[in-house]
N, CA, C and O atoms as a MOPAC input file, in Angstrom:
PM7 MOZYME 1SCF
protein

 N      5.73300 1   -10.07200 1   -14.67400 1
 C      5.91000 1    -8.73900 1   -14.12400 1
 C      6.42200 1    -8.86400 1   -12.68800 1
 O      5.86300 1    -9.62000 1   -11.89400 1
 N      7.77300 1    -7.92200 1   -12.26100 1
 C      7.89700 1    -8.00000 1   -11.09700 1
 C      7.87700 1    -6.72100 1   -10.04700 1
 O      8.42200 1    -5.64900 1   -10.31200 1
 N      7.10400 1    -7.01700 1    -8.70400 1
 C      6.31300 1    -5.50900 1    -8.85600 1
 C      7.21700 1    -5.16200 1    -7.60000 1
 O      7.59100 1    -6.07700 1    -6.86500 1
 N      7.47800 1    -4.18400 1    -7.41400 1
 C      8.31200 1    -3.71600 1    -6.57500 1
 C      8.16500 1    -3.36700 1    -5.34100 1
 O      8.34800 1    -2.26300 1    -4.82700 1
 N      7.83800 1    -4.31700 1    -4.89200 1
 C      7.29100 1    -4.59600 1    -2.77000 1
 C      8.57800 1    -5.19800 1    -2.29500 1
 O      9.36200 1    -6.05500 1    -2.70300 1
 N      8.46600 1    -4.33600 1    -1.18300 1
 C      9.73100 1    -4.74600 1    -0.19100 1
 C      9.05700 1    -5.49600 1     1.21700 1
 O      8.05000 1    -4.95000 1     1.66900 1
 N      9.42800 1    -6.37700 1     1.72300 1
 C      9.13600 1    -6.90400 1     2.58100 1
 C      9.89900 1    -6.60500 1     3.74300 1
 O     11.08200 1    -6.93400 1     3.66000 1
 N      9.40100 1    -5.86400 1     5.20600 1
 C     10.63100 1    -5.66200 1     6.21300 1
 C      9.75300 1    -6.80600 1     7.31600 1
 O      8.58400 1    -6.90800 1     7.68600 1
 N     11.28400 1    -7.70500 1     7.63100 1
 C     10.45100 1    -8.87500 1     8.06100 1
 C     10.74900 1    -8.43600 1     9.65900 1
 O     10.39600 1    -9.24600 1    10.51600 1
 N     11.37200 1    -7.21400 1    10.07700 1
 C     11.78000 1    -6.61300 1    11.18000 1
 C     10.37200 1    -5.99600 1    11.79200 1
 O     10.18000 1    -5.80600 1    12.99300 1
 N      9.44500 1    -5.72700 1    10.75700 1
 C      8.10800 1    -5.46200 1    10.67900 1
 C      7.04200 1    -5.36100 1    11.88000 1
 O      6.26700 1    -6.30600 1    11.73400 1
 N      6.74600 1    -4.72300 1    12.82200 1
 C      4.99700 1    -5.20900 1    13.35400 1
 C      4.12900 1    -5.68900 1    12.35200 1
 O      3.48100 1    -6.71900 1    12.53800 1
 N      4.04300 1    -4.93800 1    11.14300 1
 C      3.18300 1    -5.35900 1    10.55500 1
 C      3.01500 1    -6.60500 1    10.37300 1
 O      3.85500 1    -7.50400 1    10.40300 1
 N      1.76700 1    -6.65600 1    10.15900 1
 C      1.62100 1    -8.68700 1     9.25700 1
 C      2.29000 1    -8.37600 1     8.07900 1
 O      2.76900 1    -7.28100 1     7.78400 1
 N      2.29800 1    -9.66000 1     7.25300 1
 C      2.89000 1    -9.28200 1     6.03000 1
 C      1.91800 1    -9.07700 1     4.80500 1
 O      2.21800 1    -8.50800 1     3.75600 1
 N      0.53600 1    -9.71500 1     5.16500 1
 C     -0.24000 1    -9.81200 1     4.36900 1
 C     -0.40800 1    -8.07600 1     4.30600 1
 O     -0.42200 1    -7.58800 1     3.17600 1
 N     -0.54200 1    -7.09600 1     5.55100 1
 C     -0.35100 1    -5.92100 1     5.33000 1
 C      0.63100 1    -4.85200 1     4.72700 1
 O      0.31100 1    -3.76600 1     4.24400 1
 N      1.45800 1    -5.19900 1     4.81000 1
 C      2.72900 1    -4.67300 1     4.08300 1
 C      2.56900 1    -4.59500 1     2.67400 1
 O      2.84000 1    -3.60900 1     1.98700 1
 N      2.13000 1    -5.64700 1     2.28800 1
 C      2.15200 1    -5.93800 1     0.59300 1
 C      0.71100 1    -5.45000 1     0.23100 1
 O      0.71000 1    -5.02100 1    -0.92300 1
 N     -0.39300 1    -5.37700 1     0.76600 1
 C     -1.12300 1    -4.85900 1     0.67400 1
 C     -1.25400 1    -3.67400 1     0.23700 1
 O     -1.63200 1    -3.32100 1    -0.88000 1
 N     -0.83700 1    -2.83600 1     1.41500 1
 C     -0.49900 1    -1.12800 1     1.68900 1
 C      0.68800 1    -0.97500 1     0.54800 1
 O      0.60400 1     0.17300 1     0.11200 1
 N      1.67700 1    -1.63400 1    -0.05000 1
 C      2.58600 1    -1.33100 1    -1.31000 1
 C      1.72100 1    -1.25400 1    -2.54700 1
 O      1.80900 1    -0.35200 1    -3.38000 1
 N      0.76300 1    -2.40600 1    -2.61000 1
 C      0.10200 1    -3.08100 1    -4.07700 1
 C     -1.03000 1    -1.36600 1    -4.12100 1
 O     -1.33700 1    -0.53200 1    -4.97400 1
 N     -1.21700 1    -1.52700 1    -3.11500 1
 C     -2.71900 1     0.00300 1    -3.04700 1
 C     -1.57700 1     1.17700 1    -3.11200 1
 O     -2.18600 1     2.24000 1    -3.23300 1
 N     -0.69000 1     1.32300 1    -3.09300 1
 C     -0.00700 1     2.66400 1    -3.26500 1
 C      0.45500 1     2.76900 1    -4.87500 1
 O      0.17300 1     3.79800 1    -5.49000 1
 N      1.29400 1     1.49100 1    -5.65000 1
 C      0.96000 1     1.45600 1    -6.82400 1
 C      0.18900 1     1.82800 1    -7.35900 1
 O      0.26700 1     2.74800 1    -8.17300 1
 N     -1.16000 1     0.98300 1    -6.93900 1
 C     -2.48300 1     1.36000 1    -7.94600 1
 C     -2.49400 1     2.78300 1    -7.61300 1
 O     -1.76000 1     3.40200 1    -8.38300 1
 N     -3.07100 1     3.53500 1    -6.72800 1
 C     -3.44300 1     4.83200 1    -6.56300 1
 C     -2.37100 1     6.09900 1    -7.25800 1
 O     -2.64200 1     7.22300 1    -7.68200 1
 N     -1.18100 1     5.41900 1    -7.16400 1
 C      0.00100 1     6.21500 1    -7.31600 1
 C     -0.23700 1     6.65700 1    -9.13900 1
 O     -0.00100 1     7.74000 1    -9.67400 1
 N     -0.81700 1     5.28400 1    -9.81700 1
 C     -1.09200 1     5.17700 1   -11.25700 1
 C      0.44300 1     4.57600 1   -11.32500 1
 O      0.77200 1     4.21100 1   -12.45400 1
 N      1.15900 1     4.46100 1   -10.57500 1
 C      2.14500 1     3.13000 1   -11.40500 1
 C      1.97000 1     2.25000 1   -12.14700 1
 O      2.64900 1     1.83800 1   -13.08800 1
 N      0.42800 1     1.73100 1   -11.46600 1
 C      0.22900 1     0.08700 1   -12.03300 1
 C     -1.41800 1     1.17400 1   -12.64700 1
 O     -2.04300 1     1.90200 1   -11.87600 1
 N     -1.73500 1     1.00200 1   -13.97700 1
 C     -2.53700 1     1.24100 1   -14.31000 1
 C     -3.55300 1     0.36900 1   -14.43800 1
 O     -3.51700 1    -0.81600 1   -14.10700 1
 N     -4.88400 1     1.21600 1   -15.13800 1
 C     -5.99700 1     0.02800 1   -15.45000 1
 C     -5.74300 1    -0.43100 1   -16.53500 1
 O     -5.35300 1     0.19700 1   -17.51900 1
 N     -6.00900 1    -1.93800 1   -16.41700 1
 C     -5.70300 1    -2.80400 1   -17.22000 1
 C     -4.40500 1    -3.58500 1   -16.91300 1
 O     -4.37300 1    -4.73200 1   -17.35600 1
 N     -3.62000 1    -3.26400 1   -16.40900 1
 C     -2.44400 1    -4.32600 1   -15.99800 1
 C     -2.87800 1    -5.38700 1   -15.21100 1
 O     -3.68400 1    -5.42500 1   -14.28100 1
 N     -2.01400 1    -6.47900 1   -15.89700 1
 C     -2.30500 1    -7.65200 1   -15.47500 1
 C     -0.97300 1    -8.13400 1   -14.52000 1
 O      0.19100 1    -8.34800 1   -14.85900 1
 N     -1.60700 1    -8.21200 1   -13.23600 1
 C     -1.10300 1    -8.61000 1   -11.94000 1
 C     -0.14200 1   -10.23100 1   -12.26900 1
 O     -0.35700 1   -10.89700 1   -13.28200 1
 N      0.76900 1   -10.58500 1   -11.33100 1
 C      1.30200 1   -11.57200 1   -11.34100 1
 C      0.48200 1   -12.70700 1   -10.87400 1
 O     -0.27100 1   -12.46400 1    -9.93200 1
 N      0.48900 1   -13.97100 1   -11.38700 1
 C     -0.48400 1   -14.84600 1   -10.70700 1
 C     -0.51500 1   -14.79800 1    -9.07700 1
 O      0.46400 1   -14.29600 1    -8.52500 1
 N     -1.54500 1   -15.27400 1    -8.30800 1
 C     -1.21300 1   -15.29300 1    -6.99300 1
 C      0.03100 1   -16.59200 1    -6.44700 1
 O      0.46100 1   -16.58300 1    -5.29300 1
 N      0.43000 1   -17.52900 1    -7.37400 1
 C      1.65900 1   -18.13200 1    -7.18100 1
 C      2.45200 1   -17.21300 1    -6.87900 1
 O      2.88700 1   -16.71900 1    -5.83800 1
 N      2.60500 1   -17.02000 1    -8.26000 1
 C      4.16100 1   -16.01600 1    -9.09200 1
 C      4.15200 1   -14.94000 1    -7.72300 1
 O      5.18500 1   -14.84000 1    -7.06200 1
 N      3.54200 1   -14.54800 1    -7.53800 1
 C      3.62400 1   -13.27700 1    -6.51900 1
 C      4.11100 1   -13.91500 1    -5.21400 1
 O      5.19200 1   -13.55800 1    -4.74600 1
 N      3.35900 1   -14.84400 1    -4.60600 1
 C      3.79300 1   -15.43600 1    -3.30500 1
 C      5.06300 1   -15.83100 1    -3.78000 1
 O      5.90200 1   -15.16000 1    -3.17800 1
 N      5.67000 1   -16.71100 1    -4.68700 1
 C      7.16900 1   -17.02700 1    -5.08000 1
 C      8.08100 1   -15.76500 1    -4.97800 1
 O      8.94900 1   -15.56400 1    -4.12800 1
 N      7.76500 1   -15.06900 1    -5.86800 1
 C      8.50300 1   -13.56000 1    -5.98800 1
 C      8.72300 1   -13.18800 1    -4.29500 1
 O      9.86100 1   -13.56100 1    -4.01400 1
 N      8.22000 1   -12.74300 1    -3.38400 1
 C      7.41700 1   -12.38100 1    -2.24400 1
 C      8.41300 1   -13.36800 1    -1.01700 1
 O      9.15200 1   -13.08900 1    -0.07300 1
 N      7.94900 1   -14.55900 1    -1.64500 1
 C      8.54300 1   -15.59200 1    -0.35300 1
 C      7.50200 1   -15.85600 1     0.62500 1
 O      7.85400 1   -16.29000 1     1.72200 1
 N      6.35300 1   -15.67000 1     0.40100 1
 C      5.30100 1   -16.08900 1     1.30800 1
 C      4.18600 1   -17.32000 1     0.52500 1
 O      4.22100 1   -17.95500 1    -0.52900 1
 N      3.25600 1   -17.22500 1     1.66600 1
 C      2.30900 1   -18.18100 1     1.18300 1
 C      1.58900 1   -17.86600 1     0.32500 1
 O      1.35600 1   -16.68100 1     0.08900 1
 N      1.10900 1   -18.77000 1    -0.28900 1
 C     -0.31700 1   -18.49100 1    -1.50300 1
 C     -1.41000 1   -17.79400 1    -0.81900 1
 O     -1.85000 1   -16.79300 1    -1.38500 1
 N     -1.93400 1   -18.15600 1     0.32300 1
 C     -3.13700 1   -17.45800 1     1.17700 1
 C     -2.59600 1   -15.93100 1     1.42700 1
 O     -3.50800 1   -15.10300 1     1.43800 1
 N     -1.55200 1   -15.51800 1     1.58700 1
 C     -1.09500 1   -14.21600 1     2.20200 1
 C     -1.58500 1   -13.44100 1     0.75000 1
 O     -2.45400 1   -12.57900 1     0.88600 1
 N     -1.08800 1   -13.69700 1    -0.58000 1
 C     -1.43100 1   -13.09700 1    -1.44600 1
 C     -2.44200 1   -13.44900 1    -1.63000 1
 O     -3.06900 1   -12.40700 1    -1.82100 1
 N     -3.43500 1   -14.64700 1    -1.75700 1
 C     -4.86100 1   -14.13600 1    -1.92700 1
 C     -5.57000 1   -13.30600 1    -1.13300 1
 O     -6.51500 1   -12.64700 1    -1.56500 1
 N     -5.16200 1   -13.27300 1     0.11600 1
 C     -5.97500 1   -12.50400 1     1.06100 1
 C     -5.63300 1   -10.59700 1     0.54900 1
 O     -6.40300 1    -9.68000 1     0.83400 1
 N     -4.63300 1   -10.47300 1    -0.03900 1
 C     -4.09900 1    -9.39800 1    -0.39200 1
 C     -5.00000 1    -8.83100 1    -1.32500 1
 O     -5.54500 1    -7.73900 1    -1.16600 1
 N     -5.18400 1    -9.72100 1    -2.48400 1
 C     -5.55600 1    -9.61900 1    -4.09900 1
 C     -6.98700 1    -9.48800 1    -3.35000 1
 O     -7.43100 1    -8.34000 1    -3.35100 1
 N     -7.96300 1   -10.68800 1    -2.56800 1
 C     -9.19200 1    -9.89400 1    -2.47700 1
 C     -9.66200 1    -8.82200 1    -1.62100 1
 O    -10.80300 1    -8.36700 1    -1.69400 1
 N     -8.50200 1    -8.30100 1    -0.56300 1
 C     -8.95100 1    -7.39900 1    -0.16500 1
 C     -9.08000 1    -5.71500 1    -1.03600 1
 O     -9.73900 1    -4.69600 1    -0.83200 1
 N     -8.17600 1    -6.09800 1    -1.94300 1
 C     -8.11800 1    -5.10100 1    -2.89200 1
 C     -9.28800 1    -4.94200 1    -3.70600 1
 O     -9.92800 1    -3.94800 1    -4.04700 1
 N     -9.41800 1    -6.27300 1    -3.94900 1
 C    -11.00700 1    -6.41900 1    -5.12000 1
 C    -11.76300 1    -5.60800 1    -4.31700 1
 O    -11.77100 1    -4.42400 1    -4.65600 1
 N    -12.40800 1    -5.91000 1    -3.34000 1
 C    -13.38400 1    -5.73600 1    -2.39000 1
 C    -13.01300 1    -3.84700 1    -2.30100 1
 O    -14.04800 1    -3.24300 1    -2.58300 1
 N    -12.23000 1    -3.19800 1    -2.09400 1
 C    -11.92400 1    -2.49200 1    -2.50300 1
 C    -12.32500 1    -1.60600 1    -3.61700 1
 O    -12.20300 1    -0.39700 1    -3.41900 1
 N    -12.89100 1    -2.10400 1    -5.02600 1
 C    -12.70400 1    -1.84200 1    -6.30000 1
 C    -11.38000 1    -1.45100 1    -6.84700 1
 O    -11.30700 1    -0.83000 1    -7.90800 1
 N    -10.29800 1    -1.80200 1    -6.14100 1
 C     -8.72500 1    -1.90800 1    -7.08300 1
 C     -8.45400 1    -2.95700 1    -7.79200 1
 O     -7.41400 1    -2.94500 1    -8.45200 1
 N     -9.21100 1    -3.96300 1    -7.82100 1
 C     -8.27200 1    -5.15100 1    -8.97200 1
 C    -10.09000 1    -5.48400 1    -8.85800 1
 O    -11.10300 1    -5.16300 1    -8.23800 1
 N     -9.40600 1    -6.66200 1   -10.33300 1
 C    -10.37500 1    -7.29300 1   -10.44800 1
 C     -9.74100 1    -8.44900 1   -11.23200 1
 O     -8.74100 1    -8.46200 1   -11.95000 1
 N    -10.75900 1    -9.58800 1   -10.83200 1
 C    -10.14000 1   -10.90600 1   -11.37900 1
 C    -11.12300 1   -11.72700 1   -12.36400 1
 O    -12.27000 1   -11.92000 1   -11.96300 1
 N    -10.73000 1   -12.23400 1   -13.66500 1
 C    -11.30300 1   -12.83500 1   -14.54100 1
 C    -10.77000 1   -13.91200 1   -14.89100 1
 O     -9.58600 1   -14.04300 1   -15.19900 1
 N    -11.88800 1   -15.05800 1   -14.86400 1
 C    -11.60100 1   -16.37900 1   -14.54700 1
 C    -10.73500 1   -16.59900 1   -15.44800 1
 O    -10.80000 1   -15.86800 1   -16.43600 1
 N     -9.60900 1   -17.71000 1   -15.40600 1
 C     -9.00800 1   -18.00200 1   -16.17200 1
 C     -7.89500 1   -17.21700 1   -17.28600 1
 O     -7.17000 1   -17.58300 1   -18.21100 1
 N     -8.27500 1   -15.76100 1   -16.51200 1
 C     -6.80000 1   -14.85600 1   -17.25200 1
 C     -6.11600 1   -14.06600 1   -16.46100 1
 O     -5.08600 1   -13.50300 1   -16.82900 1
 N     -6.76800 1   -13.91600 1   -14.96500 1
 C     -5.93200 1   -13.41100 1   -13.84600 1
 C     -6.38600 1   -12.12900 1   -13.80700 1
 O     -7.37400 1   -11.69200 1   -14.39800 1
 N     -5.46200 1   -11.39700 1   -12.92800 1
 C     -6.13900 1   -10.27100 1   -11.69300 1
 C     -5.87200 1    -8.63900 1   -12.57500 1
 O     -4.76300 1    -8.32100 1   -13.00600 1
 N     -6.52500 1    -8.17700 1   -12.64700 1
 C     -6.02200 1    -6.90800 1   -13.33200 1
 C     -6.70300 1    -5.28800 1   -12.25500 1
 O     -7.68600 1    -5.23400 1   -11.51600 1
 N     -5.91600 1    -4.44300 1   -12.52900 1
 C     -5.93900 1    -3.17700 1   -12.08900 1
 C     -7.17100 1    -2.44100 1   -12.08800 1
 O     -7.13600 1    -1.59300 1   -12.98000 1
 N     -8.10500 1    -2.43000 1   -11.52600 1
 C     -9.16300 1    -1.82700 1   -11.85600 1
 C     -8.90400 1    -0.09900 1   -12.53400 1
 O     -7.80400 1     0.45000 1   -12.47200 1
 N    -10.21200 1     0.59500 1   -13.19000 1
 C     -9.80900 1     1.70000 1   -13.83100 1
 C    -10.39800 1     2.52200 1   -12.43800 1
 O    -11.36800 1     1.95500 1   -11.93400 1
 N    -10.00000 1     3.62700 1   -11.83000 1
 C     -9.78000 1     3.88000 1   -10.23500 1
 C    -10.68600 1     5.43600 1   -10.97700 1
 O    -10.29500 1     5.83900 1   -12.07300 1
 N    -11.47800 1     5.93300 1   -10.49100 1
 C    -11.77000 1     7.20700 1   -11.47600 1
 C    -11.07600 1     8.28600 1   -10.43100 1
 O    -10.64600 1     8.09300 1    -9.29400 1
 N    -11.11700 1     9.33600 1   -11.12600 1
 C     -9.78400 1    10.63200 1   -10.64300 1
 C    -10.55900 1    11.06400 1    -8.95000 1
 O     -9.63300 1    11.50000 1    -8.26600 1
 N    -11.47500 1    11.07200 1    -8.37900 1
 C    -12.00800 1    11.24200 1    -7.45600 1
 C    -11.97900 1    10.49900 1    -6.39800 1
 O    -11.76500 1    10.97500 1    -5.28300 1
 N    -12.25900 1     8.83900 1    -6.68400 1
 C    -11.91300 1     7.92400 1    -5.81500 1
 C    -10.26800 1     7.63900 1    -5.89200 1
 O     -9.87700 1     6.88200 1    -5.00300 1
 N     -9.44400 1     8.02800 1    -6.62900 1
 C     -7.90900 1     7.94300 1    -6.43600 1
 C     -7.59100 1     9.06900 1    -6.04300 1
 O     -6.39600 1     9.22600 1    -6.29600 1
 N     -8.19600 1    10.31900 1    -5.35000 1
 C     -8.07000 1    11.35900 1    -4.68800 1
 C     -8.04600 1    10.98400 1    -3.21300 1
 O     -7.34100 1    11.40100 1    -2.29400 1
 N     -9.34100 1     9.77700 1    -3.26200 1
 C     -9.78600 1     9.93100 1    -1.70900 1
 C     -9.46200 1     9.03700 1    -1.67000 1
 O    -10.15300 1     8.71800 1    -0.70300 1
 N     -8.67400 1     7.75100 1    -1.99700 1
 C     -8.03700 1     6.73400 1    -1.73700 1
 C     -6.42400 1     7.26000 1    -1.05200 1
 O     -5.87700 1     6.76700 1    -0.06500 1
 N     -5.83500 1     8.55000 1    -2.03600 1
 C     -3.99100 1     9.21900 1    -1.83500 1
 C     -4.93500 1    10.04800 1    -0.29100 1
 O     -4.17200 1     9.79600 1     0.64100 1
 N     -5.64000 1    10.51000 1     0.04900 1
 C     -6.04300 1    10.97900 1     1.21400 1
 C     -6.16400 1     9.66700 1     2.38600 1
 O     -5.54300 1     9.70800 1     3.44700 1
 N     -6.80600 1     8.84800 1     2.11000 1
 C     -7.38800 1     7.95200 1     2.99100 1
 C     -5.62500 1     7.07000 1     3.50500 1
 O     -5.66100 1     6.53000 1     4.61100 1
 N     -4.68600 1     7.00300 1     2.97100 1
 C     -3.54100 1     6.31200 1     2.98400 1
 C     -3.01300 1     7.44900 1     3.84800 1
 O     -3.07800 1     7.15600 1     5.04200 1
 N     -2.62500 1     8.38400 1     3.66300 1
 C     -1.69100 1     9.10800 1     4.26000 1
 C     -2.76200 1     9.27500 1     5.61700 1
 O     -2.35600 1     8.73300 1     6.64400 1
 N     -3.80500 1     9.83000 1     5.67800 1
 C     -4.14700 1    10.05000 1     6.63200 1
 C     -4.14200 1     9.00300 1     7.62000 1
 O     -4.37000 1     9.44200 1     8.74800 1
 N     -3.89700 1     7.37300 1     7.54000 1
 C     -3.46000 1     6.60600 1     7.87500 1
 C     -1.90200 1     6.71900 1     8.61200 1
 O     -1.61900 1     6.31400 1     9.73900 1
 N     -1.22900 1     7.21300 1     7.89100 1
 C     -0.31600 1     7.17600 1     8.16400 1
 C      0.20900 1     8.25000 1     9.63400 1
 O      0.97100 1     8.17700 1    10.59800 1
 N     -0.80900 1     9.25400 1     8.99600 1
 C     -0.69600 1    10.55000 1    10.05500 1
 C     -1.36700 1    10.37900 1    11.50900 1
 O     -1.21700 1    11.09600 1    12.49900 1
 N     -2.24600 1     9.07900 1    11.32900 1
 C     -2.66000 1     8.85000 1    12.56100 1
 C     -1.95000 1     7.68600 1    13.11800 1
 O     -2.36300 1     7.44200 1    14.25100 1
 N     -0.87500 1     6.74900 1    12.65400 1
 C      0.06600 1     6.26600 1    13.02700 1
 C      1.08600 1     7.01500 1    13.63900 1
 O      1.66400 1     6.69500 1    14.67800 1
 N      1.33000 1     8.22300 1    12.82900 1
 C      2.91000 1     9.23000 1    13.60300 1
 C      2.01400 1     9.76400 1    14.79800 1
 O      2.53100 1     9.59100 1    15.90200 1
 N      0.78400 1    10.37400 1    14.79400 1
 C      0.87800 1    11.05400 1    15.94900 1
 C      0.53300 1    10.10900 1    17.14500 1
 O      0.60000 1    10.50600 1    18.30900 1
 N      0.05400 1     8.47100 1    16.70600 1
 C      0.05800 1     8.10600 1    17.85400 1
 C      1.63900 1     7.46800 1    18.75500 1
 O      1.94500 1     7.13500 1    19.90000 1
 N      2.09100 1     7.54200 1    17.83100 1
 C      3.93200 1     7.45300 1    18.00000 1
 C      3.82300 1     8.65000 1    18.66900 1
 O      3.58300 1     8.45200 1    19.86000 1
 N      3.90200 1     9.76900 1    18.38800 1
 C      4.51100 1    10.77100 1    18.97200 1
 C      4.01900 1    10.96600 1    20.41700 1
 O      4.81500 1    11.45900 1    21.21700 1
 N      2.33200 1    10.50300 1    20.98100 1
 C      1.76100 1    10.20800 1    21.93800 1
 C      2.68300 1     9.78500 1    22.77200 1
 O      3.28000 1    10.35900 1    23.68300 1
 N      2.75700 1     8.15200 1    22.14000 1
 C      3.87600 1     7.62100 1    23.14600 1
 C      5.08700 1     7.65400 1    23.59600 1
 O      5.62700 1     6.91500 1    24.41900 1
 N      5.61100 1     8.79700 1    22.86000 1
 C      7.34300 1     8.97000 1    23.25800 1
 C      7.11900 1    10.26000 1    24.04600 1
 O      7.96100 1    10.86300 1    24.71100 1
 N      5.33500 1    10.70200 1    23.77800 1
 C      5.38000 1    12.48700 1    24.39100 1
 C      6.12800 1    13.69100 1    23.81800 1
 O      6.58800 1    14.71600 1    24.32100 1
 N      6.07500 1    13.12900 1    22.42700 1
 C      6.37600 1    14.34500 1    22.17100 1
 C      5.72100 1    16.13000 1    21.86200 1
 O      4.65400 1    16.14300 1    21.24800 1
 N      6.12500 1    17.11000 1    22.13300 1
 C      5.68600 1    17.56100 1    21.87700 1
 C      4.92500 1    17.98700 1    20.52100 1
 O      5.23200 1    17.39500 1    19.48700 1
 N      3.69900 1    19.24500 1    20.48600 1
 C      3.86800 1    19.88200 1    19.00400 1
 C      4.77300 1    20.39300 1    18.26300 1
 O      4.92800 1    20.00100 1    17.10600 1
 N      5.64800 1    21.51900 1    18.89900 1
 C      6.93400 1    22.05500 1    18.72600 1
 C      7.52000 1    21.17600 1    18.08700 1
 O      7.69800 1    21.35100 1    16.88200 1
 N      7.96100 1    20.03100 1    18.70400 1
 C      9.01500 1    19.24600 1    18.58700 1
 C      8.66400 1    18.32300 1    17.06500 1
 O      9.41600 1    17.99600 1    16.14700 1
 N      7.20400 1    18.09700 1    17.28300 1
 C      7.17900 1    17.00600 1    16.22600 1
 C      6.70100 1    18.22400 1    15.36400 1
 O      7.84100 1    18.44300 1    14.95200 1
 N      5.99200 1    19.15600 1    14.77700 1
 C      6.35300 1    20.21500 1    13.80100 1
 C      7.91700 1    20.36900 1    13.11000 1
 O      8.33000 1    20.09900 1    11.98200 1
 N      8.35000 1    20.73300 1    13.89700 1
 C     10.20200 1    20.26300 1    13.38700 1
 C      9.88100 1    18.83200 1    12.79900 1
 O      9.35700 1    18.66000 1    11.69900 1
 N     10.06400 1    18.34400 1    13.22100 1
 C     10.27900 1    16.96900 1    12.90700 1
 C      9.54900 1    17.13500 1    11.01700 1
 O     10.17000 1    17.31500 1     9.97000 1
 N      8.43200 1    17.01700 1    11.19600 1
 C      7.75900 1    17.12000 1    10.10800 1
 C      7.94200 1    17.72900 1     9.47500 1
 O      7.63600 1    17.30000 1     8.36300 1
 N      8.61900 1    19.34600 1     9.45500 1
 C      9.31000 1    20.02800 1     8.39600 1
 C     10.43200 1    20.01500 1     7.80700 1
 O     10.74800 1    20.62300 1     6.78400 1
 N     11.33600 1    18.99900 1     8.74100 1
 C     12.85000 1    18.32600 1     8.07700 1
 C     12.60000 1    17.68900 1     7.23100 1
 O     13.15200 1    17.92700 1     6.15700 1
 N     11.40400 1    16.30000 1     7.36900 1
 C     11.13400 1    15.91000 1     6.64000 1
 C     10.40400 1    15.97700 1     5.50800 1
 O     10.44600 1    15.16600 1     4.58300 1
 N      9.68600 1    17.01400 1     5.58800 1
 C      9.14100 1    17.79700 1     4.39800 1
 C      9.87800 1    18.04900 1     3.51900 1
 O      9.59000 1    17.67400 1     2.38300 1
 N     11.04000 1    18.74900 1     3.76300 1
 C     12.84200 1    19.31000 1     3.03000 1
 C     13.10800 1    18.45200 1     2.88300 1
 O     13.54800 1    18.42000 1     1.73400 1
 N     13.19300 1    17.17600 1     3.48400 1
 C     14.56200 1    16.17600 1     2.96500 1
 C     13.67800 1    15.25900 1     1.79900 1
 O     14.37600 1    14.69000 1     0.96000 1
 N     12.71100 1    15.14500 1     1.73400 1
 C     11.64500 1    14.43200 1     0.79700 1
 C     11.52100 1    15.48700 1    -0.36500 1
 O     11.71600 1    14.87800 1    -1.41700 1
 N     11.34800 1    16.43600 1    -0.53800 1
 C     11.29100 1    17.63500 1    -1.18900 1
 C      9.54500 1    17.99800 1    -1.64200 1
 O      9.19500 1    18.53200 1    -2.69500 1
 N      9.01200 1    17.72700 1    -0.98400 1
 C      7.63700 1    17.63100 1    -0.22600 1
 C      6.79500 1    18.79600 1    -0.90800 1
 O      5.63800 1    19.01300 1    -0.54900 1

């Protein structure tokens, strides 16, 4: 299986985060359902271009999580996410995100005005 993470190596992020924050948007998204069986943590670092540790650190932070789960000797699978905790998981991500833009917007000063616009272009151009 090849799962569709993009790596921007232009990034702040770490990378172990990047792929992280992709693999948890899958699951939550229900792309990757329960029961799918994940790529080995090789196959993935190969696919990926990183180290074996970057994806394990990935795969158990997810476990730890309750998004995957791993069984010896047949590999990592999708945990079943119930409709409540994949509510407050699609909340807990964005709201992440929303406290990333406004601390951006802090630092450039932008206004409310300004970043309201902002956020409603992009509302329209996403079709939101």
């Amino acid at each position: 299986m090849r799962l569709p993470i993009q790596i921007n190596e232009q990034s702040a992020e770490p990378l172990y985060y990047q792929i992280e924050v992709q693999l948890r948007a899958l699951i939550i998204s229900g792309t990757l359902v329960a029961g799918t069986l994940l790529p080995s943590i090789r196959e993935l670092a190969s696919q990926l271009k990183c180290s074996v540790i970057t994806i394990k650190r990935v795969y158990s932070d997810l476990e730890t999580e309750g998004l995957l789960r791993t069984k010896q000797g047949t590999g990592t699978y999708v945990s079943l996410v119930e409709e409540q905790s994949r509510e407050d998981q699609k909340q807990s991500v964005v709201l992440e995100a929303i406290d990333q833009l406004m601390e951006a917007a802090r630092r450039v000063q932008c206004s409310k005005d300004e970043l309201e616009q902002l956020l409603m272009e992009r509302i329209q151009k996403y079709e939101l």
